[in-house]
Structure formats: C-alpha cells, structure tokens
C-alpha positions as CSV (number, residue, x, y, z in Angstrom):
1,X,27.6,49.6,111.5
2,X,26.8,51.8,114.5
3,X,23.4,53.5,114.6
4,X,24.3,56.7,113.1
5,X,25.1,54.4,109.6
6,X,28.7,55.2,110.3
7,X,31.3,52.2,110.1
8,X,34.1,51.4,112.2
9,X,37.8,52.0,111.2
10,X,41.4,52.6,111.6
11,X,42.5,55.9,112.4
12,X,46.3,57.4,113.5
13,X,45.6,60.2,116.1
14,X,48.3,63.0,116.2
15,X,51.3,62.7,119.0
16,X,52.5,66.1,119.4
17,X,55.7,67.1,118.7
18,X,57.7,65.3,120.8
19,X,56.0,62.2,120.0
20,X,56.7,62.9,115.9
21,X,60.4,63.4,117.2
22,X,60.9,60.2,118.8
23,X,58.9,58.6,116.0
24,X,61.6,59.8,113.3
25,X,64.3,59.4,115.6
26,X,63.8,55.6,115.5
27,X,64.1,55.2,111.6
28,X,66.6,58.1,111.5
29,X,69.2,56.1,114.1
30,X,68.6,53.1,112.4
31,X,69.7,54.7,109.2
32,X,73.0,56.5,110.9
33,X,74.0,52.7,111.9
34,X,73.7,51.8,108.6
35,X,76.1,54.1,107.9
36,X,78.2,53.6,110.9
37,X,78.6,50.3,109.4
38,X,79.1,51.2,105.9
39,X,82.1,53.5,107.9
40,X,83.6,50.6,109.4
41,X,83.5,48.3,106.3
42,X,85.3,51.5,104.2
43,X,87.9,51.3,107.0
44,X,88.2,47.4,106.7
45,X,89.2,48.4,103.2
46,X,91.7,50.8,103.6
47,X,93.2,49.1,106.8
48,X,93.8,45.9,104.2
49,X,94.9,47.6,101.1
50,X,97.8,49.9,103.1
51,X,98.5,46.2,105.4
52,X,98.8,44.7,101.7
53,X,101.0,47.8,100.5
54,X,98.8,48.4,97.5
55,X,99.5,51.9,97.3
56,X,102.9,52.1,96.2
57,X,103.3,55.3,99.2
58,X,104.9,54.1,102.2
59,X,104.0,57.2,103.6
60,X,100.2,56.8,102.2
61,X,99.9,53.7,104.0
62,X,100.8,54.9,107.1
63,X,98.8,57.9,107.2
64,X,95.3,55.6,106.1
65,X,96.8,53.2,108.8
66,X,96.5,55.6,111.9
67,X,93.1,57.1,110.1
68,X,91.5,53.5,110.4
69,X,93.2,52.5,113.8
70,X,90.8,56.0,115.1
71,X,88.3,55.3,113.0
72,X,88.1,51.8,115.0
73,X,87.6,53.7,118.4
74,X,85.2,56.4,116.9
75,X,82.9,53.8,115.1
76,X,82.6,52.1,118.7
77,X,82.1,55.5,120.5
78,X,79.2,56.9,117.9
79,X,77.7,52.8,117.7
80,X,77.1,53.4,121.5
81,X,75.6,56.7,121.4
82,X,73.7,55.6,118.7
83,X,72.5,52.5,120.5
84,X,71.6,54.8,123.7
85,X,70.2,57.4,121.6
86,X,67.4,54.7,119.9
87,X,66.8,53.5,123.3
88,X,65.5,56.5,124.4
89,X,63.6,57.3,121.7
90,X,61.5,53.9,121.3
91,X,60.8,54.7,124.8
92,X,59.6,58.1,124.1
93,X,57.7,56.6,121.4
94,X,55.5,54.3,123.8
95,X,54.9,57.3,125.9
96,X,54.3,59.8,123.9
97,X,51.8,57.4,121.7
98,X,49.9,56.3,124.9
99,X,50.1,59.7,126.1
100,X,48.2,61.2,123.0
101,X,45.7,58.1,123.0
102,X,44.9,58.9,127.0
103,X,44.1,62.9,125.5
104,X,42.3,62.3,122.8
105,X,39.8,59.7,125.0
106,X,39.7,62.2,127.4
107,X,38.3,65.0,125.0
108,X,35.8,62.0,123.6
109,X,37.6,60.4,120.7
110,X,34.7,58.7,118.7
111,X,34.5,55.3,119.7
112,X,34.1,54.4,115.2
113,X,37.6,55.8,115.0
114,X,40.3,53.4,116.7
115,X,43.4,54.0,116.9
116,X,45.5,52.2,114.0
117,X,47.2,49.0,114.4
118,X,50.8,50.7,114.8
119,X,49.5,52.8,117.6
120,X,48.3,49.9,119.6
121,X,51.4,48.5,119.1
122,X,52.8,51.0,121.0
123,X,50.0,51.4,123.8
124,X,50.1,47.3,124.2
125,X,54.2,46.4,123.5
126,X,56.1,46.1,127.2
127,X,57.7,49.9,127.4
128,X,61.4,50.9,127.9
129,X,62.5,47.1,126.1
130,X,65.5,48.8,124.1
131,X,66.4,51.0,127.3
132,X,66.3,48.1,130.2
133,X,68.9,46.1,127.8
134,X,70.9,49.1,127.2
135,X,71.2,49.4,131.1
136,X,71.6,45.8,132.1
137,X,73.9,45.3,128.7
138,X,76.3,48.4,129.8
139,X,75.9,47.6,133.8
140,X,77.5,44.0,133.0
141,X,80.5,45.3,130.4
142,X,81.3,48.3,132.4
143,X,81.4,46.2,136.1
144,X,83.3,43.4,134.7
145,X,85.9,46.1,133.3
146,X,85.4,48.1,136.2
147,X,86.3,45.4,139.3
148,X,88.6,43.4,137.3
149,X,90.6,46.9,136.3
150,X,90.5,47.9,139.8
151,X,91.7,44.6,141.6
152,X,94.9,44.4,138.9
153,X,95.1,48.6,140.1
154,X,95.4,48.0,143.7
155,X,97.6,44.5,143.3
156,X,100.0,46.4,141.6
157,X,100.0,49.3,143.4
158,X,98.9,51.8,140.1
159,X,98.6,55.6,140.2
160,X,95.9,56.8,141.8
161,X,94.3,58.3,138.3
162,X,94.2,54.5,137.4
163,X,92.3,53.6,140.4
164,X,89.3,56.7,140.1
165,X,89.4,55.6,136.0
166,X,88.0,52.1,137.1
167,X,85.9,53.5,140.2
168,X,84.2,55.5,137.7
169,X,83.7,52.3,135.3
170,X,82.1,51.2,138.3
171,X,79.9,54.2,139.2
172,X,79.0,54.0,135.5
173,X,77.4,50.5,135.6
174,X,75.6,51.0,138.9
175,X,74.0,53.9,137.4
176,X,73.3,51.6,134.0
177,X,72.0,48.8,136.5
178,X,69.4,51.8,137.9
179,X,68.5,52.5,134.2
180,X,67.9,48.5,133.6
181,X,66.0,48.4,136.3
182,X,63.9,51.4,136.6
183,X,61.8,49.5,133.3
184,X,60.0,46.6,134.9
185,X,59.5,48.4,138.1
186,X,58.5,51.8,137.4
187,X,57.8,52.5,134.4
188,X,55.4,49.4,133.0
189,X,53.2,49.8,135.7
190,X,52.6,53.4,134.9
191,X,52.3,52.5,131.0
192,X,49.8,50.0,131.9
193,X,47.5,52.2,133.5
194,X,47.8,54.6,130.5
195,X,46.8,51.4,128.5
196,X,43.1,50.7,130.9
197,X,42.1,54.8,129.9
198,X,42.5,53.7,126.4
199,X,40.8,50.5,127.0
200,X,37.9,52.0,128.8
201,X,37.0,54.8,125.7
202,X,37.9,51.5,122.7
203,X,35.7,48.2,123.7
204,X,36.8,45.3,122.6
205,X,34.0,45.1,120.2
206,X,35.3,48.3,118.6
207,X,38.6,46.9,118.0
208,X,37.1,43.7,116.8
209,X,34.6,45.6,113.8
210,X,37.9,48.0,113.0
211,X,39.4,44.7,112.3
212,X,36.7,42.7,110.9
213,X,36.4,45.5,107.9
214,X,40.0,44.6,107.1
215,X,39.4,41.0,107.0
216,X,36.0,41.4,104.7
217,X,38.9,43.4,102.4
218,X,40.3,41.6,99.1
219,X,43.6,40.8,100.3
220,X,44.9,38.8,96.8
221,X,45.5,41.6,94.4
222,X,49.4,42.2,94.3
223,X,52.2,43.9,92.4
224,X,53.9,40.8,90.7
225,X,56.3,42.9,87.9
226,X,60.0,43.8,89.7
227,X,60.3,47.6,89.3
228,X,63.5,49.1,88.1
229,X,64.4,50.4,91.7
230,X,64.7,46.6,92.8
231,X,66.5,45.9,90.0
232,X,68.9,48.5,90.5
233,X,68.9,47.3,94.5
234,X,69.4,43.4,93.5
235,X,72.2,44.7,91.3
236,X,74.0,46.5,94.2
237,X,73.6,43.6,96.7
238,X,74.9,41.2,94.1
239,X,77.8,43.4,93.5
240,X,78.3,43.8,97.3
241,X,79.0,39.9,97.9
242,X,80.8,39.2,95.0
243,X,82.4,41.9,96.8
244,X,83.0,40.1,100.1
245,X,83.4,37.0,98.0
246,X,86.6,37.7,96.7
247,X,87.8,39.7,99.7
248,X,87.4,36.8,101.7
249,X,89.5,34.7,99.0
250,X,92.1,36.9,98.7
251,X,92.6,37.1,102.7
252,X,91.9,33.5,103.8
253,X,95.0,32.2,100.9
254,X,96.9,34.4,102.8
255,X,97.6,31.8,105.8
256,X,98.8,28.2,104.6
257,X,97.0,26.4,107.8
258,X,94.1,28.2,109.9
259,X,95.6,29.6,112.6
260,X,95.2,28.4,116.8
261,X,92.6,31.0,118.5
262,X,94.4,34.0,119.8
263,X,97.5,33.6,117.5
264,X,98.3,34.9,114.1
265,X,98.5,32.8,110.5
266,X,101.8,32.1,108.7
267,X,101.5,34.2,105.2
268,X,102.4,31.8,102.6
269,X,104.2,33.3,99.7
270,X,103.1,32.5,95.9
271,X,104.4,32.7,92.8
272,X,104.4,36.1,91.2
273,X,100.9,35.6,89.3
274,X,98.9,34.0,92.3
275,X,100.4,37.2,94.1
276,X,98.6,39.2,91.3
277,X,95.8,37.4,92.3
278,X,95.6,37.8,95.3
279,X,96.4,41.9,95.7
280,X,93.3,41.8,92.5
281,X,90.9,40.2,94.8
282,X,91.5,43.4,97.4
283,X,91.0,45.7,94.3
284,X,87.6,44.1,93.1
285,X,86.4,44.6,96.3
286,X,87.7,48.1,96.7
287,X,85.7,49.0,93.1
288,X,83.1,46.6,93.3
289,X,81.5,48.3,96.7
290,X,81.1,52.0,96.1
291,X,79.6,50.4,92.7
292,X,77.1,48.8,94.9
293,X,77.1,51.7,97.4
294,X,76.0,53.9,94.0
295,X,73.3,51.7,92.5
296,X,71.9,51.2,96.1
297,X,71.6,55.2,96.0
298,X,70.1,55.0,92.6
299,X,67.2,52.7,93.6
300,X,66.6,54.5,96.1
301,X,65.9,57.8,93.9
302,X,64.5,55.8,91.8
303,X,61.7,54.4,94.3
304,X,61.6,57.6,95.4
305,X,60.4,59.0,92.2
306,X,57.7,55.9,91.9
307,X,56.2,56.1,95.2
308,X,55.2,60.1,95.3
309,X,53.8,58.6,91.6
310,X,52.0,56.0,93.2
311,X,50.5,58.8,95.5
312,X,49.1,60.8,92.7
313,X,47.1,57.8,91.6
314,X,45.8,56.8,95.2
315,X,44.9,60.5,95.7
316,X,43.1,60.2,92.6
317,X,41.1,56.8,93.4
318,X,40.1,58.3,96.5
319,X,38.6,61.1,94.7
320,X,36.2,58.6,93.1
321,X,33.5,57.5,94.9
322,X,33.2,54.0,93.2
323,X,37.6,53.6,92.2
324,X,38.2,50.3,93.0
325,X,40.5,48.9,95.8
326,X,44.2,49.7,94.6
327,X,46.8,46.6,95.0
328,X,47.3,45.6,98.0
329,X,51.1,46.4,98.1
330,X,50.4,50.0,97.5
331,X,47.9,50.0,100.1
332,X,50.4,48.6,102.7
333,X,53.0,51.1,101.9
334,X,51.2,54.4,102.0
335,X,48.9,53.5,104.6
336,X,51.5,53.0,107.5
337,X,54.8,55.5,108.1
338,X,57.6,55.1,106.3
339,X,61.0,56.3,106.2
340,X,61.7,58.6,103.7
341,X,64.4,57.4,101.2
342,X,65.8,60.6,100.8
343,X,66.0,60.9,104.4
344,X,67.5,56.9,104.5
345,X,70.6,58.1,102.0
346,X,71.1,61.4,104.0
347,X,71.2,59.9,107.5
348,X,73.8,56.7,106.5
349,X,75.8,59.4,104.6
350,X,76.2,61.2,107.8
351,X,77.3,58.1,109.9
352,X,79.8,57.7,107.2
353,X,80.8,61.5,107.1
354,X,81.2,61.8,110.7
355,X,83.3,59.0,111.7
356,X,86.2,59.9,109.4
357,X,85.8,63.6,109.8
358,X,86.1,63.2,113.2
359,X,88.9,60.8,113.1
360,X,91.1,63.0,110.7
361,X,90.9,65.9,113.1
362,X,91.9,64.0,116.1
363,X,95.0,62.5,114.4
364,X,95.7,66.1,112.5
365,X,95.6,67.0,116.5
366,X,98.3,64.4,117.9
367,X,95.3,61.8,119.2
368,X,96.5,59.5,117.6
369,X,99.4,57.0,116.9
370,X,101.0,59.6,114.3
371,X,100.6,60.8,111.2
372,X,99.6,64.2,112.6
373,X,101.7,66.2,110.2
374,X,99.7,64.8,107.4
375,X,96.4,65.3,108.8
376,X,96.7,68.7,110.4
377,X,96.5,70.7,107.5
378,X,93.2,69.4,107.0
379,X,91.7,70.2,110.6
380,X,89.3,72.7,108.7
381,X,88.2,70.4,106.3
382,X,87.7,67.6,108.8
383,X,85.6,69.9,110.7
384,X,83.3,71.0,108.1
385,X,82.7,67.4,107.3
386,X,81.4,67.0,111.0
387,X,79.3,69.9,110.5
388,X,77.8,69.0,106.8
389,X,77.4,65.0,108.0
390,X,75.4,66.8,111.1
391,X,73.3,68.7,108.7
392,X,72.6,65.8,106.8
393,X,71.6,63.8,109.8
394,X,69.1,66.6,111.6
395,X,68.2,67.4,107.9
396,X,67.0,63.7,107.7
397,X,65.3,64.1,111.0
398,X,63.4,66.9,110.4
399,X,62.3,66.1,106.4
400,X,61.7,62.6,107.5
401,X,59.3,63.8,110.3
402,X,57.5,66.4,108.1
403,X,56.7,63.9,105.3
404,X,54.7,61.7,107.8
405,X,53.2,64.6,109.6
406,X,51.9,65.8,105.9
407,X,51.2,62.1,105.1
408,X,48.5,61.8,107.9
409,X,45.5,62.2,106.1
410,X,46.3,60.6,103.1
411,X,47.1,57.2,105.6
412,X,43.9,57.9,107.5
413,X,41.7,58.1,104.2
414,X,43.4,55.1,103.2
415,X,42.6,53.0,106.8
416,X,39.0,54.6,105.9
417,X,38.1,53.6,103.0
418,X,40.8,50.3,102.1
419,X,41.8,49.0,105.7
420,X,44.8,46.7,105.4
421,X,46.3,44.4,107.8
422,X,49.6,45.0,109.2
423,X,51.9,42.4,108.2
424,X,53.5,39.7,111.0
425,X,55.3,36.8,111.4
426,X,56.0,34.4,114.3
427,X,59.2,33.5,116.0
428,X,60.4,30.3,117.3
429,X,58.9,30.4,120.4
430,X,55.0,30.9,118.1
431,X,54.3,34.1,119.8
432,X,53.1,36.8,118.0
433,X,52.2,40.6,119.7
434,X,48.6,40.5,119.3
435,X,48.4,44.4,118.4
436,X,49.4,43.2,114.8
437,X,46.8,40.5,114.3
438,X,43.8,41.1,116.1
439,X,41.8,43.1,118.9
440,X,45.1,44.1,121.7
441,X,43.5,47.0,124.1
442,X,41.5,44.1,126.4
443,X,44.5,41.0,126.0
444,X,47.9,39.8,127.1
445,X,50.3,41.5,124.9
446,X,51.2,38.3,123.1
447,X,49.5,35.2,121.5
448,X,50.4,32.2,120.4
449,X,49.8,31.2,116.9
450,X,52.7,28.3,116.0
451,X,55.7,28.4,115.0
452,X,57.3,30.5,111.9
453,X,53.4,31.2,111.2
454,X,52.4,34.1,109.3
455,X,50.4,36.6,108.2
456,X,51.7,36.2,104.2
C-alpha cells in the first residue's frame, strides 16, 4: 500500500490513434491469412475435382482450371503483402506503445498505476523482429533469383528487358537487406532508451507490488462445462480432418508406387466401384469443408453472443462493492484485448473474397492461360467482390479497433480490482520474456525458467 492508502495495480494507458491502428492491424492480418489460406485450400479443391473430371463439363473444368492456376499466383502475391503489411504494424505497435508510455511519464503518470503486462511486453520485447526477417527473408529469395537469373541472361545472350527484370530482383533485395538491417542497428537502440524513460517514472518495486496483488489473487476457480460455441468449433474441426482424411486417401491410391522426387506417379486404374470410391473421397471433402467452414462461423456467433453476456455480469459484479472474484477464465478474457469475432469471420471472408475476385477479372481480361471468354462477362461482378471483400476487411479493422478502444475501462476496472496473470509458456530453449511473468522495466528481456515450463 503506498501512503495515501492507495494500492498498486495494472493499468492500460491510451496509444493514440496510430497506435490503436497498428494494434488491430496485427489481429486483423492474422485473420485475412486465415482466409488467404482457407482461399488456397478452396482452390486445392477445385484444381482436383476439374484434374479428376468430376464435373461432367469439359468446358467447366477448364475454366475452374485457369481460375485456380491465377488464384495460385494471387494467393502468393496478397500472402506477401500480407506478411509485409503485419511486419510493419507489430513494429508500429512497439513504438507507438513505448511512445505513449514515454508521454504519459512525462505528464506524471502515477507511479500506483503501471502499465499492464501486454504493454510492457511491448516496451521490453526486441522491436522491428517481424520486419528484420521480412528483410533478411526477401534480401536472400530475391538475390538468389536475382544473380542466378542474370548470369543464365547474360550467358545466353537474353533481351535486354530480361537483364533490367533480374537487376531489379537485385536492387530489390539490397533494399530488403537495408530493411533487415536497419533493426539491430538503428532502431533497438533508440527503443531502448524509450524503455530507461519508462523505467525511471515505474521502479522496480512498483512493478513488483502490481504483480505481487496478482499472485495474493485466487487463481483456481475455472470454467470446467464445454459451452455450445466449442462444441459447435470441435464439430467443425472434426469435420475438417475427416475432411483431409479422405482427400488424402482418395489422392495417394491414385499412384501404385510413391513416386522418385521431382517426377510424377503412375495412376493405377481400378475396377469401376474402387473408381467410385475414389472420385467419393474428392466429394466428401468438397461437402464436408464448407460444413466445417459453416459450424466454425456458428461458434463463433455463438461465442459472440456469450461473451457480450459475460460482460453484463462482470459489469454488474463490479458494481458491488463486496461481488466476489468472477472465474478466472472470464477474468483472462475481458481483461486483456481481444479480437473481435465478428471482426475474425469478416476479415478471413475477405482474404477469401479477394483472391478469386481478383483472379476472375484477370483471366475475364486475357491474364491468364485462357478461359477469358468465360470470365469476361463477369469483370463487373469480379470487381465488386474486390470492393465488398475490401469493405469487409477495413470494416473488420475499424469495428475491431473500436471494440477495444470502448473496452478500456472495463479491462482497467478489471486489472483494478481482479489482477490476473497473463498466461506463458516456455520454449525449448527454457526462456520465457520476462514481461509476462514478473517485474520487466529493470531486466534482460528474457529469463530462463526450464524447459516446456509454464504458467498453467
């Protein structure tokens, strides 16, 4: 207790707009990826069922043929933007987190109030991680394409458009290489400083009674029943590999010996029931996923619907001066941000939505390896796609970062009154970033606590 009779505890400090941005921009790429893999799974599908001639449409088959081959290429193209995009934005993250600490220690930040768990995480965790492996991982792909491309260009005496092509592969990874290594030299030392302002206003001491309040805290009370939105999840992912379960039959009977590495199986022929078997296999996996894909969707309405439930009652407990603690697995999810599941369903949808809009415009526009007569008639409709998928995806951004903003209070009542620990678990190597298991501000960034340990 400090002298005042006030008590130490958690609190989540406000990081501007740009920092709530980048904050939802993390959960909201991870989401899109989801979908972008959800896209390239629906493409597996329909690459396999016109390879198997399922449809009956020689035509058909064709036309989903060249849709997946430029589905392939877009999936790759929107995974690396993607990728670059989240980079960015975990950096942004870290600065605009230690940033807002550094302000709100400068106006005099009560020393009682420090900065929750997640912050420090960010104030404490090496900066620009995601960004110096996207530059060193593009610098190596693009110079190996880039040099090898332009010694074949020049041996064999290629067109000069060939030659700037793989100069600019080049230019690209130097530039990559710059990004890769502007992290460790430039901008850690800079986050570190940011990270002794925040140190000097929150003692160690500080840190240490903020945490000792959550280790005094009952820590055994849980949720044990399985709610109906895991039910309806466990259902979808059991659906889903039953899924990929006979997929993976159906494809692998296909070769009578496993094939030598880089060359193709021999197709074995069966009799005209195993055949039926085989072409079934394809169709339970075709049904069996969007089944999964739908109850997946349902549970998440579903926990949707119990969580802003759960809310009420919280609100209500802290209205009570004597309610007793609430379990600890509500406490753990409403006290820390979350992302939204509407927002979840809305930003994989538009992963999905944009890949194959996109694709069916280039090919309706002769990008592609044909089928252009087919597809052109639905440029329009391929375009409003991109446009609704974009919707959903800034509309997921922008929900998802209002819901936390208006959740603020509620999580800092919560840290307040019920402080609970953030939840952790060691690697192989028994390191564990300190920020998530004890006092971080006046420590090295990691500590190690053996292997596969845990805070569960």
């Amino acid at each position: 207790m400090g002298d005042d009779g006030r008590s130490w505890h958690w609190h989540e400090y406000p990081v501007g707009l740009g920092g709530e941005v980048a904050r939802t921009g993390v959960r909201t790429l991870i989401a899109l990826l989801i979908g972008l893999a959800s896209a390239f799974i629906l493409m597996m599908i329909g690459a396999i069922l016109a390879e198997e001639h399922l449809f009956n449409d020689p035509g058909l088959e064709h036309a989903i043929d060249d849709l997946a081959r430029m589905s392939a290429g877009m999936i790759m193209a929107f995974a690396l933007a993607a990728w670059a995009a989240f980079a960015l934005a975990t950096f942004l993250r870290e600065l605009t987190t230690s940033r807002a600490l550094v302000k709100a220690a400068a106006r005099g930040a009560s020393r009682y109030e420090v900065p929750s768990p997640e912050q420090i995480v960010a104030v404490t965790r090496e900066p620009a991680t995601q960004l110096t492996i996207f530059g060193w991982g593009n610098a190596a792909m693009a110079g190996i394409l880039g040099i090898i491309g332009l010694g074949i260009a020049v041996a064999e005496g290629d067109s000069s458009e060939d030659v700037l092509l793989f100069w600019l592969l080049i230019g690209y990874a130097a530039l990559m290489a710059l990004l890769g290594f502007a992290g460790p030299k430039w901008l850690t030392p800079a986050h570190e400083r940011r990270q002794a302002l925040i140190a000097a206003n929150w003692s160690s001491s500080d840190e240490a009674a903020a945490w000792k309040r959550s280790f005094r805290s009952p820590g055994k009370q849980r949720l044990l029943y399985v709610t109906p939105a895991e039910r309806l999840l466990f259902a979808a992912a059991v659906l889903l590999v039953l899924g990929f379960v006979a997929l993976q039959a159906s494809v692998t009977m296909r070769c009578g010996t496993a094939p030598r590495p880089g060359a193709q199986c021999d197709e074995v022929t069966y009799n005209s029931f195993i055949e039926r078997l085989l072409a079934g296999g394809l169709v339970v996996f075709a049904v069996l996923l969007p089944l999964a894909a739908l109850l997946a969707v349902a549970g998440v309405l579903v926990d949707w619907r119990r969580r802003r439930a759960e809310r009420a009652e919280l609100l209500a407990k802290l209205a009570e001066p004597r309610g007793g603690r609430p379990a600890e697995d509500l406490l753990a999810h409403h006290a820390q941000r979350r992302m939204h599941p509407l927002a979840l369903v809305g930003a994989a949808l538009s992963g999905v939505g944009l890949v194959f809009g996109v694709s069916a415009y280039m090919v309706g526009e002769g990008k592609g390896l044909g089928s252009e007569d087919v597809f052109a008639v639905y440029r329009e409709e391929s375009l409003l796609v991109v446009a609704v998928s974009a919707g959903l995806f800034a509309a997921a951004l922008v929900g998802n970062g209002i819901a936390n903003v208006r959740g603020r209070e509620l999580r800092n009542e919560l840290m307040r009154r019920w402080p609970t620990r953030p939840s952790w678990s060691a690697g192989e190597d028994g390191q564990v970033l300190r920020a998530k298991r004890g006092p971080a501000l006046h420590g090295p960034r990691y500590v190690k606590v053996g292997k596969n340990a845990g805070s569960n």
